[in-house]
C-alpha positions as CSV (number, residue, x, y, z in Angstrom):
1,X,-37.2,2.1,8.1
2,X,-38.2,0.9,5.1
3,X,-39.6,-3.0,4.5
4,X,-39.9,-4.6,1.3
5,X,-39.9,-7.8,-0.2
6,X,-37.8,-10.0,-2.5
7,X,-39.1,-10.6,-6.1
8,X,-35.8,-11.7,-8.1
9,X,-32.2,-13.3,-6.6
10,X,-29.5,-13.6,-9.0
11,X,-26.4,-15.0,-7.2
12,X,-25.2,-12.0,-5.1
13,X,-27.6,-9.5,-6.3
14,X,-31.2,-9.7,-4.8
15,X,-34.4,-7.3,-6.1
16,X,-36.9,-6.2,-3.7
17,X,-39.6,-3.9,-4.3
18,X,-41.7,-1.7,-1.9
19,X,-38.2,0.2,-1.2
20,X,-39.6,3.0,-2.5
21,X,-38.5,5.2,0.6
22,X,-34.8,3.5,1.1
23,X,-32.1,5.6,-0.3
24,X,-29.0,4.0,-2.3
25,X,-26.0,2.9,-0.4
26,X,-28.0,1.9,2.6
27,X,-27.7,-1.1,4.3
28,X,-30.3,-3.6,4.6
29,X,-31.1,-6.7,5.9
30,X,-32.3,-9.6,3.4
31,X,-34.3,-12.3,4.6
32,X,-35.0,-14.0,7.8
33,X,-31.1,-14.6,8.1
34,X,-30.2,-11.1,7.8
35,X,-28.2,-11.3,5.1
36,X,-26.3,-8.2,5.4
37,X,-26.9,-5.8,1.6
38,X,-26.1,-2.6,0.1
39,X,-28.6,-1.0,-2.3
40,X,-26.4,0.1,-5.3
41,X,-29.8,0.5,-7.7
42,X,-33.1,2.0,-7.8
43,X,-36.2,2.0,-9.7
44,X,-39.1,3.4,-8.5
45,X,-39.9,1.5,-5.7
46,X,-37.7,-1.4,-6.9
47,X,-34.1,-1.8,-5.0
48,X,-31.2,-3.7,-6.6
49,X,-29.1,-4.5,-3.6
50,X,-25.4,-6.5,-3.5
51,X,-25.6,-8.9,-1.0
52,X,-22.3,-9.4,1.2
53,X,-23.4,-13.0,1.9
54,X,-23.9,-16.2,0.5
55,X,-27.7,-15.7,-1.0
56,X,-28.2,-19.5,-1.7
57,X,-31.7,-21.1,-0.3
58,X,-32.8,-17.3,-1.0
59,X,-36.4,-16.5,-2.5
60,X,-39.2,-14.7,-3.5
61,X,-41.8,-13.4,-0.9
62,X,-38.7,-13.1,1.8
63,X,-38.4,-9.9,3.8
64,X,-35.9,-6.8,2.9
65,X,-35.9,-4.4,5.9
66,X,-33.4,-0.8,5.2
67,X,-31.0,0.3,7.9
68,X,-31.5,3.8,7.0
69,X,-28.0,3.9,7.3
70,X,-25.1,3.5,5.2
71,X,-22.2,0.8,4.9
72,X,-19.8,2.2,7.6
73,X,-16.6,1.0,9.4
74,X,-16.4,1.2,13.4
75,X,-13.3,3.8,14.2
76,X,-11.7,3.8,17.4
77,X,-9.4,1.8,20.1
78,X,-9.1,-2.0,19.1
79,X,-8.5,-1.8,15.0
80,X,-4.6,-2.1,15.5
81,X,-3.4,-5.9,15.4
82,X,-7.1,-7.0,14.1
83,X,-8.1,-9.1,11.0
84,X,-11.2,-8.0,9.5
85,X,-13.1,-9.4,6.2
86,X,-14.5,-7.3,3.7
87,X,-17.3,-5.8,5.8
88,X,-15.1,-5.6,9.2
89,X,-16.4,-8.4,11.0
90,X,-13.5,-9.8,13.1
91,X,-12.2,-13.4,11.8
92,X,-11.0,-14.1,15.0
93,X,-14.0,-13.1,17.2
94,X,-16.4,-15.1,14.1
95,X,-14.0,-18.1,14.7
96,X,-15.0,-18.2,18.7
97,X,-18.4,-18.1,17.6
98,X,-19.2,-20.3,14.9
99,X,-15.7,-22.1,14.2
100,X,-14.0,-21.9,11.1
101,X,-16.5,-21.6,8.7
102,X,-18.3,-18.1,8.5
103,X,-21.9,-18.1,9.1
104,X,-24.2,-16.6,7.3
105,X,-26.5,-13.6,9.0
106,X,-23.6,-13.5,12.1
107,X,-23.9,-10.3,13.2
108,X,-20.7,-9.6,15.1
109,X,-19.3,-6.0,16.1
110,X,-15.9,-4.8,14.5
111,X,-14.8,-3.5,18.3
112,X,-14.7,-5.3,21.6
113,X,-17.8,-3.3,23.5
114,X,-16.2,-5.3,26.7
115,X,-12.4,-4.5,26.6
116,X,-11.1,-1.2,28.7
117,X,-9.1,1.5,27.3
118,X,-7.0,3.4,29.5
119,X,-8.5,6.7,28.6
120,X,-5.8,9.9,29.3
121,X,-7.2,13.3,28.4
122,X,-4.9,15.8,26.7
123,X,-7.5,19.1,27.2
124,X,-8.8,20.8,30.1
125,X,-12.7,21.5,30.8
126,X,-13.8,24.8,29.4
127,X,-11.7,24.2,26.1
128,X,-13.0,25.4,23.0
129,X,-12.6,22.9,20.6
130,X,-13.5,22.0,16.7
131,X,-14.0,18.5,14.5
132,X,-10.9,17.0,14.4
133,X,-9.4,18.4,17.5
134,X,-7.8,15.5,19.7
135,X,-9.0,15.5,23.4
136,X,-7.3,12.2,24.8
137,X,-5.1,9.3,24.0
138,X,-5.0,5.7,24.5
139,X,-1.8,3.2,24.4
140,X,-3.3,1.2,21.9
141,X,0.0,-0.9,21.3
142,X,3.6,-1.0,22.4
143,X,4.2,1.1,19.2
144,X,0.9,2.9,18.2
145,X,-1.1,5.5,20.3
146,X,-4.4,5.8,19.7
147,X,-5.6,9.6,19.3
148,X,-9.2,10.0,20.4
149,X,-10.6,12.9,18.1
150,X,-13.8,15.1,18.2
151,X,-16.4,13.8,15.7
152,X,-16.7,15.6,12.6
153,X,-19.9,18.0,12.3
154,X,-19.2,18.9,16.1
155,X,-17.7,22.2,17.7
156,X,-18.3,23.5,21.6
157,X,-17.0,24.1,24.6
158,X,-15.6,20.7,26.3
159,X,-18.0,21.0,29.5
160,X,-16.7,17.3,31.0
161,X,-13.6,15.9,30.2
162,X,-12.8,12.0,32.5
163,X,-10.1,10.0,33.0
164,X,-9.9,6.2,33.4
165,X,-10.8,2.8,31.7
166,X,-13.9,3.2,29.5
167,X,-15.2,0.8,27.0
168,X,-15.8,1.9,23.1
169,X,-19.0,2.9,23.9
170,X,-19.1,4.5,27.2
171,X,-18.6,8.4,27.2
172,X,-14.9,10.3,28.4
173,X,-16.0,13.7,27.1
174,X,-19.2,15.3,27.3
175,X,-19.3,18.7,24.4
176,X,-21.4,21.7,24.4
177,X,-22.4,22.8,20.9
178,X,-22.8,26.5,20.1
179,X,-26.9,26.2,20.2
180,X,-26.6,24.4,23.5
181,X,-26.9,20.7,23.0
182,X,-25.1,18.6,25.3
183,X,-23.6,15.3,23.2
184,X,-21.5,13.1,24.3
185,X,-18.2,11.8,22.7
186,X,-17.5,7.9,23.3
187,X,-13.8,6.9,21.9
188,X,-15.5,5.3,18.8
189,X,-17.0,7.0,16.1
190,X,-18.5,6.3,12.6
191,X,-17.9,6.7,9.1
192,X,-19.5,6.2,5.9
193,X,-16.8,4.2,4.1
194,X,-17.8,5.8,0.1
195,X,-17.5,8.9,1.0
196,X,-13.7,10.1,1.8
197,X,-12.8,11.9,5.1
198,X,-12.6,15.5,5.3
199,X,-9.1,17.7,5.7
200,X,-7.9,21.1,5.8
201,X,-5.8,20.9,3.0
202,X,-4.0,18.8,0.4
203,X,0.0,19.4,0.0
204,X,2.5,18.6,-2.4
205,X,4.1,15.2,-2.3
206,X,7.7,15.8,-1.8
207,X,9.0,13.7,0.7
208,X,10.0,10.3,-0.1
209,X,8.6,6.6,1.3
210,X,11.6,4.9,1.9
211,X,11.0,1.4,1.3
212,X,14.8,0.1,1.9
213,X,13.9,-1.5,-2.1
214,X,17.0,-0.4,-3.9
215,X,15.3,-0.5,-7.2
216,X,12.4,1.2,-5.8
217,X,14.1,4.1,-3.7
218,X,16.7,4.6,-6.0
219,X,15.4,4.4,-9.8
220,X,11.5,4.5,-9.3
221,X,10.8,6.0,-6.2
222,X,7.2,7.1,-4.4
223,X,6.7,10.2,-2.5
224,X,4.8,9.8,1.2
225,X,1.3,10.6,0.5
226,X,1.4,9.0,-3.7
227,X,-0.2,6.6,-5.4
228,X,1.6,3.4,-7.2
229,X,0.5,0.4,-9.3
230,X,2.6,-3.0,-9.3
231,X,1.2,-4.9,-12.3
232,X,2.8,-8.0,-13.1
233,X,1.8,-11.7,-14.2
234,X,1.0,-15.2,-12.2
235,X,4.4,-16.0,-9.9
236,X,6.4,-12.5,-10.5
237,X,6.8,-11.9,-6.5
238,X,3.2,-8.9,-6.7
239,X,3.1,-10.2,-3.1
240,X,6.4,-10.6,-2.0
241,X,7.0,-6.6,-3.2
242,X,4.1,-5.7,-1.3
243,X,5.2,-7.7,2.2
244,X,8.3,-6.3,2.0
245,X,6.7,-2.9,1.7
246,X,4.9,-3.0,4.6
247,X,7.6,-4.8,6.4
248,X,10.3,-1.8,5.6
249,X,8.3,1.2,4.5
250,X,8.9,4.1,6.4
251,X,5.0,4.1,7.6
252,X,3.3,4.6,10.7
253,X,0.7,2.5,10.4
254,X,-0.2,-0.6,7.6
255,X,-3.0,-1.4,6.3
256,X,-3.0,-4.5,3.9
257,X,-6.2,-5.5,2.7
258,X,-6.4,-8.7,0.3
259,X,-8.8,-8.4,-1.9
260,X,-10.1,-11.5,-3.7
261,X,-6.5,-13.2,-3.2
262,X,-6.1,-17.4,-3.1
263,X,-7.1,-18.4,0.7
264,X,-3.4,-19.8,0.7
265,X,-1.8,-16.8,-0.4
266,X,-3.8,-14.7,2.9
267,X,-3.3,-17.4,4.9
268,X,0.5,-17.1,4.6
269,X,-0.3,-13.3,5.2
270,X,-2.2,-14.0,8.9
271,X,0.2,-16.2,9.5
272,X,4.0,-14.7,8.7
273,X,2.7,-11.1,9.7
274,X,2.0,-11.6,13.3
275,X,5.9,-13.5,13.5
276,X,7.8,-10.8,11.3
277,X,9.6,-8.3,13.5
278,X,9.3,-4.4,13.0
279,X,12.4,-3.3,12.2
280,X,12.6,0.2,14.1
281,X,11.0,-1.2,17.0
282,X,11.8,-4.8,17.1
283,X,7.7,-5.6,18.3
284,X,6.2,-7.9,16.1
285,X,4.9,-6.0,12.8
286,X,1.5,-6.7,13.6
287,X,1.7,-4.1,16.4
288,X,0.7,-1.6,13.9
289,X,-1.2,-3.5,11.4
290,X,-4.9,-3.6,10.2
291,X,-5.1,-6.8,7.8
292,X,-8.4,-7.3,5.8
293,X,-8.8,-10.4,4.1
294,X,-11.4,-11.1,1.7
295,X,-10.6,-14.6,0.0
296,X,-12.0,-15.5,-3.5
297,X,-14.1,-17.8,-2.2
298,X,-15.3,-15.7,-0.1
299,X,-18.7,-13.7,-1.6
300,X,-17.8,-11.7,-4.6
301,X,-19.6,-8.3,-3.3
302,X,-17.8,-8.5,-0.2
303,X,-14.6,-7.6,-2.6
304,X,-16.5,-4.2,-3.9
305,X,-16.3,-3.1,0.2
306,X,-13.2,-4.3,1.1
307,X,-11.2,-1.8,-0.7
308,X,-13.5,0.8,0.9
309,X,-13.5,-0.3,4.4
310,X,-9.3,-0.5,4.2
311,X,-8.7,3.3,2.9
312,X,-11.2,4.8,5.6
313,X,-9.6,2.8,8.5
314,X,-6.3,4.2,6.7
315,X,-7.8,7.7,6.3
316,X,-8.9,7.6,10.3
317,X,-5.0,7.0,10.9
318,X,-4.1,9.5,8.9
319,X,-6.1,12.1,10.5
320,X,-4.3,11.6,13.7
321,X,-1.3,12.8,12.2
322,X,0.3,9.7,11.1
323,X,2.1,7.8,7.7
324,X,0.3,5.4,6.8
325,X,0.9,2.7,4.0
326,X,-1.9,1.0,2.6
327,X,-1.5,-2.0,0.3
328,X,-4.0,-3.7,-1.7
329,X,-4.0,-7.0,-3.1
330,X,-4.9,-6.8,-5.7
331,X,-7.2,-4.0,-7.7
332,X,-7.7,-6.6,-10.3
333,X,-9.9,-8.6,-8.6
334,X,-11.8,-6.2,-6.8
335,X,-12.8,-5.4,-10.7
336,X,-13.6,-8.6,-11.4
337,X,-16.4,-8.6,-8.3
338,X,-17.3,-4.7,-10.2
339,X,-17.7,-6.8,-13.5
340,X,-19.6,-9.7,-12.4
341,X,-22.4,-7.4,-10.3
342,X,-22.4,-4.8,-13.6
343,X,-23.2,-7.7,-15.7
344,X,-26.1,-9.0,-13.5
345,X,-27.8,-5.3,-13.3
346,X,-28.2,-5.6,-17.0
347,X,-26.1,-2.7,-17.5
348,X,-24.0,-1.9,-21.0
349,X,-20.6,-3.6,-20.7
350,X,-17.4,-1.4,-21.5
351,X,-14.3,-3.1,-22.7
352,X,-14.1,-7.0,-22.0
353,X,-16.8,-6.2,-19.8
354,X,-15.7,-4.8,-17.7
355,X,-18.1,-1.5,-16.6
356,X,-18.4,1.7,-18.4
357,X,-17.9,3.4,-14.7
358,X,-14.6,1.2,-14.1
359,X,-11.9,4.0,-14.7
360,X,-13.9,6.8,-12.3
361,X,-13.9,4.1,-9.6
362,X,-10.0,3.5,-9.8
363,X,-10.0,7.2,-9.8
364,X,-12.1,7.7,-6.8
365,X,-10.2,4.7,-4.8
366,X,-6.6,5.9,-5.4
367,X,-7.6,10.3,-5.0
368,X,-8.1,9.3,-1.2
369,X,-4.4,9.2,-1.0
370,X,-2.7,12.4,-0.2
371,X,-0.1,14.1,2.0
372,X,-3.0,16.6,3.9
373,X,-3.5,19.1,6.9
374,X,-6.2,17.2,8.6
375,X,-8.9,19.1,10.0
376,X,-9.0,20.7,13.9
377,X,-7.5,24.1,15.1
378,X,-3.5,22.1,14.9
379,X,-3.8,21.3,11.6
380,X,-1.6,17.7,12.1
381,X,0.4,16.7,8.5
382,X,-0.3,13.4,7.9
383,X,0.2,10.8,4.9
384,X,-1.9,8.2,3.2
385,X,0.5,6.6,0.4
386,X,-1.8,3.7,-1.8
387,X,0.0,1.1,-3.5
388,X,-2.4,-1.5,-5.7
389,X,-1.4,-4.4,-6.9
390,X,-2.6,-5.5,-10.4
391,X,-3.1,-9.1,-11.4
392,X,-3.5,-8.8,-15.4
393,X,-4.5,-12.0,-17.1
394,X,-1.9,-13.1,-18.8
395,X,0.4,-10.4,-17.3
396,X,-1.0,-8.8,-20.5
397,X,-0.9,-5.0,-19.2
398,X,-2.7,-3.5,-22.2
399,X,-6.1,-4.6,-20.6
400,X,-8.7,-2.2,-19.2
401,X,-8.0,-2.9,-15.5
402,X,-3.9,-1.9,-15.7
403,X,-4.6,0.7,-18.1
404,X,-7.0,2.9,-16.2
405,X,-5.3,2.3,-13.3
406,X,-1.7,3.8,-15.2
407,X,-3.3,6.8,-15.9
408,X,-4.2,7.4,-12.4
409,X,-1.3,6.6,-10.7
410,X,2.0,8.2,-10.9
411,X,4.7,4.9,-10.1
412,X,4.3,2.1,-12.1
413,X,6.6,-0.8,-11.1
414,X,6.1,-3.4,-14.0
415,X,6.9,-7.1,-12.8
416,X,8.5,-9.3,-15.2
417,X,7.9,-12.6,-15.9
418,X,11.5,-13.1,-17.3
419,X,13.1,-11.6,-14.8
420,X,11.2,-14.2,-12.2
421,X,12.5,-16.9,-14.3
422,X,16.1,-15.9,-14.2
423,X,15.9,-15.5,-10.2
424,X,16.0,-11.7,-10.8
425,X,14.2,-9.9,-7.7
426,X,12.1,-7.8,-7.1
427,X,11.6,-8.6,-10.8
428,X,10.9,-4.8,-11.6
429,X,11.4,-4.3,-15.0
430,X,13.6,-1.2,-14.8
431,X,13.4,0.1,-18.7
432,X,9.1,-0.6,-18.3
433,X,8.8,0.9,-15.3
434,X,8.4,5.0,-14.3
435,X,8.0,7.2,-11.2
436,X,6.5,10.6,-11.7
437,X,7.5,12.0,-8.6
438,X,11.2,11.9,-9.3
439,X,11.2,15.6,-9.9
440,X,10.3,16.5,-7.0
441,X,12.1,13.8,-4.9
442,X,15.5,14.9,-6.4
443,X,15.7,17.8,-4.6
444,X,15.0,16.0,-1.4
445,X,17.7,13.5,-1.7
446,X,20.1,16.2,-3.3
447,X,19.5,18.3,0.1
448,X,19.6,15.3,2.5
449,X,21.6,12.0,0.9
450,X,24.3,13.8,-1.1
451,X,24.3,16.5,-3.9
452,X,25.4,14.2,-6.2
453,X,22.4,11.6,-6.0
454,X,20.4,12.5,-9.3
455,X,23.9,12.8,-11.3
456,X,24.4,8.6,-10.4
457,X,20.9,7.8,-10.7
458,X,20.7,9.8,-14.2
459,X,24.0,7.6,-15.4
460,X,22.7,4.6,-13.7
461,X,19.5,4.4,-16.2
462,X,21.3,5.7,-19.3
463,X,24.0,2.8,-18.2
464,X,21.0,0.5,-18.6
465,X,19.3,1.5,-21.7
466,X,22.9,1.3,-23.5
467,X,23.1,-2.5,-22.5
468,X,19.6,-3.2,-23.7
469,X,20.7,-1.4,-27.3
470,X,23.9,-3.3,-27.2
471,X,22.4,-6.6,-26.0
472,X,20.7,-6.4,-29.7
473,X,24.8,-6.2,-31.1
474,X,26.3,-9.0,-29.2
475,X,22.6,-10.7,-30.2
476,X,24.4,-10.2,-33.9
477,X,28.2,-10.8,-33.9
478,X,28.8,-11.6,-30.6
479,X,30.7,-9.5,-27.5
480,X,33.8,-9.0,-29.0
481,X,32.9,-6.6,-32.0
482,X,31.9,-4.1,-29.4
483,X,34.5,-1.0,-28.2
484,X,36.4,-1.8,-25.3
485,X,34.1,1.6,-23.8
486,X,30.8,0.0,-24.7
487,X,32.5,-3.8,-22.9
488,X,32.8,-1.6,-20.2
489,X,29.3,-0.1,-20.0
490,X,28.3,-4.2,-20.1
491,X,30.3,-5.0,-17.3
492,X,29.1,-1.8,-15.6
493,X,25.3,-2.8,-16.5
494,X,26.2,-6.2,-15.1
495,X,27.2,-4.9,-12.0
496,X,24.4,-2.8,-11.3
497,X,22.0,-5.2,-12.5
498,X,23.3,-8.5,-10.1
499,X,25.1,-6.6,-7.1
500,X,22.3,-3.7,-6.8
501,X,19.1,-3.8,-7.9
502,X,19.4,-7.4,-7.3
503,X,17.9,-8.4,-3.6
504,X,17.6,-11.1,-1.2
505,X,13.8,-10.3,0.6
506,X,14.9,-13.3,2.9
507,X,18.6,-12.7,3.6
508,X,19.3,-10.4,7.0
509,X,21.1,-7.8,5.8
510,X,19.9,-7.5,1.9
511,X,16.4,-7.1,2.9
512,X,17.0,-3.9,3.8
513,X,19.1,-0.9,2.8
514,X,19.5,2.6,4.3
515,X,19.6,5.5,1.6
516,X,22.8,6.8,2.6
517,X,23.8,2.9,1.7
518,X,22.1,2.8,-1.5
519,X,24.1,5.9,-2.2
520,X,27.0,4.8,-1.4
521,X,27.1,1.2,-3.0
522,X,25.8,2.8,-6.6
523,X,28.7,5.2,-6.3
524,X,31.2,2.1,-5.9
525,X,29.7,0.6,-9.0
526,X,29.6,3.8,-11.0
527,X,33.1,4.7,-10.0
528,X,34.3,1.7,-11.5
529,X,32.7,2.7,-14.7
530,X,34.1,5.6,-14.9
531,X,37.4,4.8,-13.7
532,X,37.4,1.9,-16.5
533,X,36.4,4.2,-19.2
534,X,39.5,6.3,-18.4
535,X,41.5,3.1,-18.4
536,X,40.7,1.4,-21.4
537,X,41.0,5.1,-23.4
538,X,44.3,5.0,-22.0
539,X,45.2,1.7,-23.4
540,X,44.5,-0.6,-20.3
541,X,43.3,-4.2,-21.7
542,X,39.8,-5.6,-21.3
543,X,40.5,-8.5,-19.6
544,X,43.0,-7.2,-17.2
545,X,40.6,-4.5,-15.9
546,X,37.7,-7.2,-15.1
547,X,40.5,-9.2,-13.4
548,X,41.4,-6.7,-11.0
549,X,40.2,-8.5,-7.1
550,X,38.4,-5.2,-6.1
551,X,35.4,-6.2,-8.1
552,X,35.1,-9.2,-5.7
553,X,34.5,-6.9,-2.9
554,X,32.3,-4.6,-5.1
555,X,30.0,-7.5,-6.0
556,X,29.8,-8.2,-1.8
557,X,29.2,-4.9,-0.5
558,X,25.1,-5.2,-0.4
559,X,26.0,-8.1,2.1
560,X,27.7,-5.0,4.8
561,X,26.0,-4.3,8.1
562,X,24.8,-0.7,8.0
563,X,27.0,-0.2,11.5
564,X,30.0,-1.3,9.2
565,X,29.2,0.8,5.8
566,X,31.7,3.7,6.4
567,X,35.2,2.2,7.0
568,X,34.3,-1.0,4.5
569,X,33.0,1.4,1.9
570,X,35.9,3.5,2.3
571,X,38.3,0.9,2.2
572,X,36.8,-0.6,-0.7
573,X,37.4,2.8,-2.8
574,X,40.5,3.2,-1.8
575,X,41.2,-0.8,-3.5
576,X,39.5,0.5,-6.6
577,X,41.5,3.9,-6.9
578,X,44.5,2.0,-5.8
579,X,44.4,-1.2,-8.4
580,X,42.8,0.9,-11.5
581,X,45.9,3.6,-11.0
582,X,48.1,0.6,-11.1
583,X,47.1,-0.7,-14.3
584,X,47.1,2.6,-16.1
585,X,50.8,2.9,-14.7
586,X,52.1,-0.1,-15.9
587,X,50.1,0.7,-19.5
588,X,52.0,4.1,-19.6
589,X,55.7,2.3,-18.4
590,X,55.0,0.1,-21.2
């Protein structure tokens, strides 16, 4: 261990010399409160270190003694259905403690060491088995089971194998290693949290996350495993998206870590997540949650580990074979805490101050995502898919935070403040916003929703754009210089604007909707496009073709139960063919 002593405190960054034998990223303690720290610089025997704590009352003289370890997050039975802050102290078990005010220097560990897992071993003594390998299970939650895997760095024979209700710490496996050490394997391991946990292999993302977002699963969609960005200003629903992606998102496991956020804001997370209700299971959601909360009154440094300590719990999850989503809210602000500790080293500010290092930390943060083999003889698939929130100032998204962050990811949904105003949600801007993965989710949903889907998404966007170009005519001389075509392309633009990618988060059947849905509902709308570009070339009026009662039903189809989709949908084509064919008869009799 190595001891030093405090010789300069500058809000949450504290200088100690006589480190000279600590190494960065280690945690220390600071002071006679234990202030828990993580050197981030050093110079000579001089340590900078970002204090996780409040440092007020700090000063010179006080002790600094090095962990010789670094920051880490506690792995194992007991994360599911937990709130952690930045550093993954439990809220809950810090409440009992020293009520609802957070201490500083408590010292709390991020797993009960009392509670009993029921322990169930899934290998047989004498196995030969390698990192990664899982030897046992544990029914974690209703929904989740907990896969208990060999450490990484360790490969043996498995010489004792028990059964039973252990503690975190106790041992259910005993391994021996090739040279002939005996260690023993407890269900909780370790893991650095900056450095990213090893797999096999990294695949292609090509399978899609269905979210049950219509705007998001049909025009901008994310594979399992990507990355995504929602960027949008003060009061465009950044946090309504983001519930309603881990409510719906066809994930495993959630992580949702919120990162610098109002206390309100996570307050209204802690307490709505717990009461919503999984919808493939009907448990409550929490049941496969991890929630980290990290207010922004909370210290700033804390912010910088958050982030960190959500994607290796995620990581862990995703190891064991699983999809999981992880959402953080928001990137923005863990910059901020980046740009407040860069500007206290002294070191050479980068745009609006921000640090020069801010686009390489992004970089490092979202390249932990990734659809992977994970490592043991098996080789399990499993998915990490990251999706950051972005709180530009301003909802300006030309500064540095969103823009480094767009060239990383590969799904930008842009929030719009407009479309907030005008009751438009999710207010995804759909002629800002892009998915790069479209490509390569095509062909999925051309092989398993229908062969037809990129056709109607295709027209669906090019139906869009033509409104926004002919938006700028009406602007001029008014709607009825336009073609009775390009009045049809309106109406059709209106359609798909208010009846689909318009949704209700809080109604019970808009929240969500299947793909085969999705499909069929934008083929309603589209066929009434097309059907009323044949019309009005064949002379049909305008205002007749609006009229027809059809377009009532058209307008109501989001509102069908799933069970109901097929004979309603079906029904509601054959009113369209029906009344459309009528008109054109009548035209042509005429």
């Amino acid at each position: 261990m190595s001891q030093g002593t405090i010789v300069k405190v500058s809000g949450p960054l504290v200088i100690a010399e006589g480190m000279r034998d600590a190494n960065m990223f280690d945690v220390v303690r600071v002071s006679e409160h234990r202030l828990i720290g993580e050197i981030i610089e050093m110079h000579g025997d001089k340590a900078s270190i970002q204090v996780y704590e409040e440092t007020a009352g700090l000063g010179p003289g006080e002790p600094v003694v090095s962990t010789g370890a670094p920051l880490s997050v506690e792995l194992g039975p007991g994360l599911i259905e937990m709130m952690f802050d930045g550093i993954q102290r439990p809220l809950e078990e810090m409440r009992k403690r020293v009520g609802s005010n957070i201490t500083r220097g408590i010292d709390v560990p991020a797993l009960d060491r009392n509670k009993k897992w029921k322990f169930e071993p899934v290998m047989q003594k004498g196995a030969r088995v390698v990192a990664g390998d899982i030897i046992g299970k544990v029914q974690e939650t209703i929904i989740v089971e907990h896969r208990i895997m060999v450490p990484y760095g360790i490969e043996g024979t498995l010489e004792e194998i028990y059964s039973g209700e252990f503690t975190v710490e106790e041992t259910v496996a005993k391994i021996r290693k090739d040279d002939g050490q005996l260690v023993d394997i407890q269900m909780m391991q370790k893991w650095p949290v900056r450095k990213g946990r090893p797999y096999k292999e990294k695949l292609s993302p090509d399978i899609p996350l269905v979210t049950g977002q219509r705007v998001i699963d049909t025009l901008f969609p994310i594979a399992k495993g990507g990355v995504a960005a929602v960027p949008g200003p003060f009061g465009s629903g950044k946090t309504v998206v983001q519930h309603q992606l881990a409510k719906w998102a066809d994930a495993d496991i959630v992580v949702y870590i919120g990162c610098g956020e109002r206390g309100n804001e996570m307050t209204d997370v802690l307490m709505e997540f717990p009461e919503l209700k999984d919808p493939r299971t009907g448990e409550s959601l929490m049941k496969r949650t991890v929630l980290i909360a990290n207010t922004s009154d909370m210290p700033v440094a804390a912010r910088e580990a958050s982030i960190y300590t959500g994607i290796t719990i995620a990581e862990y999850f995703r190891d064991m074979g699983y999809n999981v989503a992880l959402m953080a809210d928001s990137t923005s602000r863990w910059a901020e805490a980046l740009r407040e500790m860069s500007g206290r080293l002294e070191e050479m500010p980068g745009e609006e101050g921000y640090p020069a290092y801010l686009s390489s930390r992004l970089a490092q943060f979202y390249e932990r995502a990734g659809r992977v083999i994970s490592i043991g003889s098996e080789g399990r698939e499993g998915t990490l898919t990251a999706i950051g929130a972005v709180s530009p100032p301003g909802g300006d998204i030309s500064e540095p935070v969103s823009q480094a962050t767009l060239r990383i990811v590969k799904v930008f949904w842009g929030l719009d403040a407009s479309l907030a105003y005008r009751r438009h949600f999710p207010a995804i801007n759909w002629l800002q916003s892009y998915s790069l993965y479209l490509d390569r989710l095509d062909k999925w949903m051309n092989e398993n929703i229908a062969k037809d889907w990129s056709t109607l998404r295709t027209d669906t966007l090019r139906i869009l754009q033509e409104e926004a170009e002919l938006d700028e005519i009406v602007r001029l001389v008014g709607v009825d210089a336009l073609s009775p075509a390009d009045r049809v392309t309106l109406e059709a633009a209106k359609s798909i604007r208010e009846d689909y990618l318009h949704q209700n988060a809080f109604h019970d059947v808009d929240t969500y909707t299947s793909l085969s849905k999705q499909y069929r509902m934008l083929k309603l709308i589209l066929s009434f496009y097309y059907k009323g570009r044949k019309a009005v070339e064949s002379g049909v009026g305008i205002r007749e073709l609006f009229a027809i009662p059809v377009r009532e039903r058209i307008g109501r189809a989001k509102y069908v139960r799933e069970d109901q989709v097929e004979n309603v949908f079906n029904s509601i084509e054959a009113e369209l063919n029906q009344q459309v064919e009528a008109l054109m008869s009548k035209e042509v009799e005429q």
